[in-house]
C-alpha positions as CSV (number, residue, x, y, z in Angstrom):
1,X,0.3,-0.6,24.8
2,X,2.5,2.3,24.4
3,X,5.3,-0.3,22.5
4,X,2.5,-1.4,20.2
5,X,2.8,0.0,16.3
6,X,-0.2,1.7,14.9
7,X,-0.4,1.6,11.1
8,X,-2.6,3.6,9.3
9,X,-4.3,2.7,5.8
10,X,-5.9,4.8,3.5
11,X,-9.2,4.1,1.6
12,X,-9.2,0.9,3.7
13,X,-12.9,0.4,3.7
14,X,-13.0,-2.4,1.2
15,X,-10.5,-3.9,-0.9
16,X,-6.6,-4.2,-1.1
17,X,-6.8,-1.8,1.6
18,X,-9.2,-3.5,3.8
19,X,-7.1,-6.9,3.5
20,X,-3.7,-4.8,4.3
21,X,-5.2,-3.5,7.8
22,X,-6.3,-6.9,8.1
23,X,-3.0,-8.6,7.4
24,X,-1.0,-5.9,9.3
25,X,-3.6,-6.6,12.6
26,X,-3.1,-10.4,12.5
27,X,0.6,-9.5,13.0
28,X,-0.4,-7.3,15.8
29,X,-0.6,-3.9,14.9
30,X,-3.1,-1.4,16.1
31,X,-4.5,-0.5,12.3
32,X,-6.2,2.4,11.6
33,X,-8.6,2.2,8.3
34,X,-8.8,5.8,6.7
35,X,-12.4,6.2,5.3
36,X,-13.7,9.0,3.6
37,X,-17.2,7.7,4.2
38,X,-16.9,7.1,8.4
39,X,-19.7,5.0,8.4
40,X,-18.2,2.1,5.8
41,X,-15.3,2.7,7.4
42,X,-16.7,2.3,10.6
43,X,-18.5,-1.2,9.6
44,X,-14.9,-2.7,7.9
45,X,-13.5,-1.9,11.3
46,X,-15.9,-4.0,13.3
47,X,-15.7,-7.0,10.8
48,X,-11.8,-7.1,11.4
49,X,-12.9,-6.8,15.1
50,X,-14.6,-10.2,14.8
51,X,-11.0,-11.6,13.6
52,X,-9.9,-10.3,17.0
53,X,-8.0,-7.4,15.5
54,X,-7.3,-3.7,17.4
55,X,-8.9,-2.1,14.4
56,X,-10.5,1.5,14.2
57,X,-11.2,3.9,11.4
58,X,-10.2,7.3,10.7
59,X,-12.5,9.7,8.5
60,X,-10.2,10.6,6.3
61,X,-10.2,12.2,2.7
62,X,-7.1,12.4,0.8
63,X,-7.6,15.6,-1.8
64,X,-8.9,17.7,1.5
65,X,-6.2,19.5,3.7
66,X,-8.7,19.9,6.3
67,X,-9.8,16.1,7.0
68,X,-5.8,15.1,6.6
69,X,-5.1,17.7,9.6
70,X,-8.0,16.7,11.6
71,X,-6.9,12.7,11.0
72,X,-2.9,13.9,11.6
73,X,-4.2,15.4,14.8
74,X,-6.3,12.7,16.0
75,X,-4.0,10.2,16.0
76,X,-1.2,12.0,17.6
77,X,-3.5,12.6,20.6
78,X,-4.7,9.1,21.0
79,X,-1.6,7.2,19.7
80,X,1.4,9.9,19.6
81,X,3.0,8.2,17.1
82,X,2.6,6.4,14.0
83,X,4.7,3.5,12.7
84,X,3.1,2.5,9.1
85,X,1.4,4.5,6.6
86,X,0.2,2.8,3.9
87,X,-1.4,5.3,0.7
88,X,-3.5,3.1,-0.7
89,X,-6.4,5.4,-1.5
90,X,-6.5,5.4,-5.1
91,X,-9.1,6.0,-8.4
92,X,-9.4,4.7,-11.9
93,X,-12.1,6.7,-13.8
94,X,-11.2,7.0,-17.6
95,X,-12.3,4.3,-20.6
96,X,-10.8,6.1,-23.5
97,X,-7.9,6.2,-25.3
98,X,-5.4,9.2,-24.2
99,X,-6.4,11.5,-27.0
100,X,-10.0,11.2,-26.0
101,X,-9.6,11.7,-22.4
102,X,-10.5,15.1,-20.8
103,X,-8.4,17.2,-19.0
104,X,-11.0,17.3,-15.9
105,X,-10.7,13.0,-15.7
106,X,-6.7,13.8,-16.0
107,X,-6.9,16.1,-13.2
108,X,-9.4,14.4,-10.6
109,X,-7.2,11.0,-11.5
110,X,-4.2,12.7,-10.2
111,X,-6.0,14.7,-7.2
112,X,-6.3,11.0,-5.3
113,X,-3.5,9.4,-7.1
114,X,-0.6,11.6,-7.4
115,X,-1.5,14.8,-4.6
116,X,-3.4,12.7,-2.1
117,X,0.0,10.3,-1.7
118,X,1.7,13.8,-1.5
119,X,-0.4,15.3,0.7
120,X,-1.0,12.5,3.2
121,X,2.9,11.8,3.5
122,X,3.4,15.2,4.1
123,X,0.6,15.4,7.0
124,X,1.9,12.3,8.9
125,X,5.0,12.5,8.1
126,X,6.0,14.0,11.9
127,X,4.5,11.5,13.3
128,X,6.4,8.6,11.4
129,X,9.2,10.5,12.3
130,X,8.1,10.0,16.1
131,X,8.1,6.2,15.7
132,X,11.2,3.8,16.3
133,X,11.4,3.3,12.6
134,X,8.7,4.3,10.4
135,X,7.4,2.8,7.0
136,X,5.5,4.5,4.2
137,X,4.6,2.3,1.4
138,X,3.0,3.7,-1.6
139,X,0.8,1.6,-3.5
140,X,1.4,1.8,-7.0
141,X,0.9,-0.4,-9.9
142,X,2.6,-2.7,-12.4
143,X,0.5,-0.2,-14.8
144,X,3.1,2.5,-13.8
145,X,6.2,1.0,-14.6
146,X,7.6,3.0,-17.8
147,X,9.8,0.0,-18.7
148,X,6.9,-2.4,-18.8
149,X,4.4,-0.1,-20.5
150,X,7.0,0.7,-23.1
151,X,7.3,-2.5,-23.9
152,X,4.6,-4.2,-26.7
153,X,4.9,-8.1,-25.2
154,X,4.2,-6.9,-21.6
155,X,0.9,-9.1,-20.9
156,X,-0.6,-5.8,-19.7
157,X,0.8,-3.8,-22.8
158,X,-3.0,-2.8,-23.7
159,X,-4.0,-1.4,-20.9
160,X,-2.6,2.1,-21.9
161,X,-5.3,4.2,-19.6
162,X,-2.8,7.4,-19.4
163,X,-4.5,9.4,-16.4
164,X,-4.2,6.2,-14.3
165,X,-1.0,4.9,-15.8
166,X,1.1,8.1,-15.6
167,X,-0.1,8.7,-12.1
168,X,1.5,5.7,-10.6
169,X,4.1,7.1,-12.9
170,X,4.2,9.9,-10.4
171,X,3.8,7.8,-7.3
172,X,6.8,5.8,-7.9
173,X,8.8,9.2,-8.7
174,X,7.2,10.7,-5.4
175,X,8.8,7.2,-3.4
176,X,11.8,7.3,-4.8
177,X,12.2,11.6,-3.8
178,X,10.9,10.8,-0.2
179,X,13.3,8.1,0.0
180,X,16.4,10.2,-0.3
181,X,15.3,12.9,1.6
182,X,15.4,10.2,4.4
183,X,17.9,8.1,3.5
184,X,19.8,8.6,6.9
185,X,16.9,8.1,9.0
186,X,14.9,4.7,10.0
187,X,12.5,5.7,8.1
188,X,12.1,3.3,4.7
189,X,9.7,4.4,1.7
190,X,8.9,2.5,-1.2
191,X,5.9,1.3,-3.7
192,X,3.8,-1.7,-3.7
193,X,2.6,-3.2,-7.1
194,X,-0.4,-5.5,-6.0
195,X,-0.6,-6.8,-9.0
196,X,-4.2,-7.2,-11.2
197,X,-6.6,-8.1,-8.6
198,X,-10.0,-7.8,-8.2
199,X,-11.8,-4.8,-7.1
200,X,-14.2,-2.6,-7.2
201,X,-11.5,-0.1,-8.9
202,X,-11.6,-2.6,-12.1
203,X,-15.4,-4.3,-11.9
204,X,-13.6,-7.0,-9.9
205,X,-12.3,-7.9,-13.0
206,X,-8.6,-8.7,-11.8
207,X,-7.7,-12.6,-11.5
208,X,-5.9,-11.9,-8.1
209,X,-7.5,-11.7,-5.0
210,X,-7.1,-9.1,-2.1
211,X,-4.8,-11.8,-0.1
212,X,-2.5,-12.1,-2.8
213,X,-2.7,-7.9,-3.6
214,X,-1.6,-7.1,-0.1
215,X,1.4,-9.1,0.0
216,X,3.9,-6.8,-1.3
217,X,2.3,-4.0,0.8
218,X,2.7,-5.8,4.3
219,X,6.4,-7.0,3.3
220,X,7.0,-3.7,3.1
221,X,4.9,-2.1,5.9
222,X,7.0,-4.9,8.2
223,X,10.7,-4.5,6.6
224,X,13.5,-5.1,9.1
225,X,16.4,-2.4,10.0
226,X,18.1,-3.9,6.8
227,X,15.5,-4.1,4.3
228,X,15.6,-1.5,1.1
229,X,14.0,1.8,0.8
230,X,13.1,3.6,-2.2
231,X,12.3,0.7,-4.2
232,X,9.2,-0.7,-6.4
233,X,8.2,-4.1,-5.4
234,X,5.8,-7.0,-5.8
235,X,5.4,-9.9,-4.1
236,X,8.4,-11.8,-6.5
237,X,11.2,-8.9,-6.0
238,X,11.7,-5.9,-7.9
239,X,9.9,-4.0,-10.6
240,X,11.6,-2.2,-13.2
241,X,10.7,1.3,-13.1
């Protein structure tokens, strides 16, 4: 059990993160579903119990120091270690255009987008670094891709939502920085565009479904010795930044 990886997914309760913890278990891992409600989190761990996978959940709140330190601390006393983190947690709150949006929607959007990444890499970082070879993957979104936004024949080129579009902005900036600071360790680091799937997040409005949205995450989560690091991927290759 010792030899066994422990990933550890945040807002995995439901959704894109749900399916990664239940993708990751299917292949083994021990997965960990960060909640900040314990009791949903606590239910989407005993449905991916049913599948036969080691699942368990985590209360967990990504803008609050204190439940990262608590979750950092419990799972270096059960597990010691941890091989995967996967920020998935994420928000998308605004339905105006950017010179209507409030400075308070702008700053909770970046709270769980931008310092709750920052923040929960930070507080499990040692413990990554306490694993064979540990992954982070960031999940991000074509919708943060400067290239693609700037670019008026993008399918997506309407949806200009700037709080939510800027902070994947940020996220992928963020990979790229943690990357290089461990660029001569095992440790890989890179961002996961799921694509437009269907979630809660957008009314379940998305024409993807979870399977498909995890894909790029797990690839990542699982990379061999050789695989990249600092990179923004989807489930076809590379994104353009």
């Amino acid at each position: 059990m010792a030899d066994k990886k422990v990933a550890l997914i945040t807002g995995a309760n439901k959704g894109i993160g749900k399916e990664i913890a239940r993708q990751l278990g299917a292949q083994g891992y021990t997965v960990l579903l960060g909640a900040r409600d314990a009791g949903r989190g606590a239910e989407a761990a005993e449905d991916l119990k049913k599948d036969g996978i080691d699942a368990h959940t985590i209360q967990l709140e990504v803008t609050n120091q204190e439940s990262l330190d608590a979750a950092a601390a419990k799972v270096e006393a059960e597990y010691g270690k941890l091989d995967v983190l996967v920020n998935n947690a994420g928000i998308y709150i605004e339905s105006a255009p950017a010179s209507q949006t409030d400075v308070e929607t702008f700053k909770k959007t970046y709270d769980t987008n931008v310092f709750g990444v920052f923040a929960a890499t930070k507080s499990f970082l040692p413990l990554i670094k306490k694993a064979e070879a540990g992954r982070i993957v960031n999940m991000s979104s074509g919708l943060g891709s400067i290239t693609q936004n700037s670019d008026p024949n993008w399918s997506f080129a309407a949806f200009k939502a700037v709080a939510y579009n800027s902070s994947k902005s940020a996220v992928n900036a963020i990979t790229v920085v943690f990357a290089a600071e461990l660029k001569d360790t095992p440790i890989k680091v890179n961002a996961a565009d799921p694509g437009y799937v269907a979630t809660d997040i957008n009314g379940n409005s998305g024409p993807r479904t979870v399977q498909q949205g995890a894909t790029a995450a797990v690839r990542l989560a699982t990379l061999p010795a050789d695989g990249p690091t600092g990179g923004y991927f989807d489930e076809d290759g590379t994104v353009p930044w």
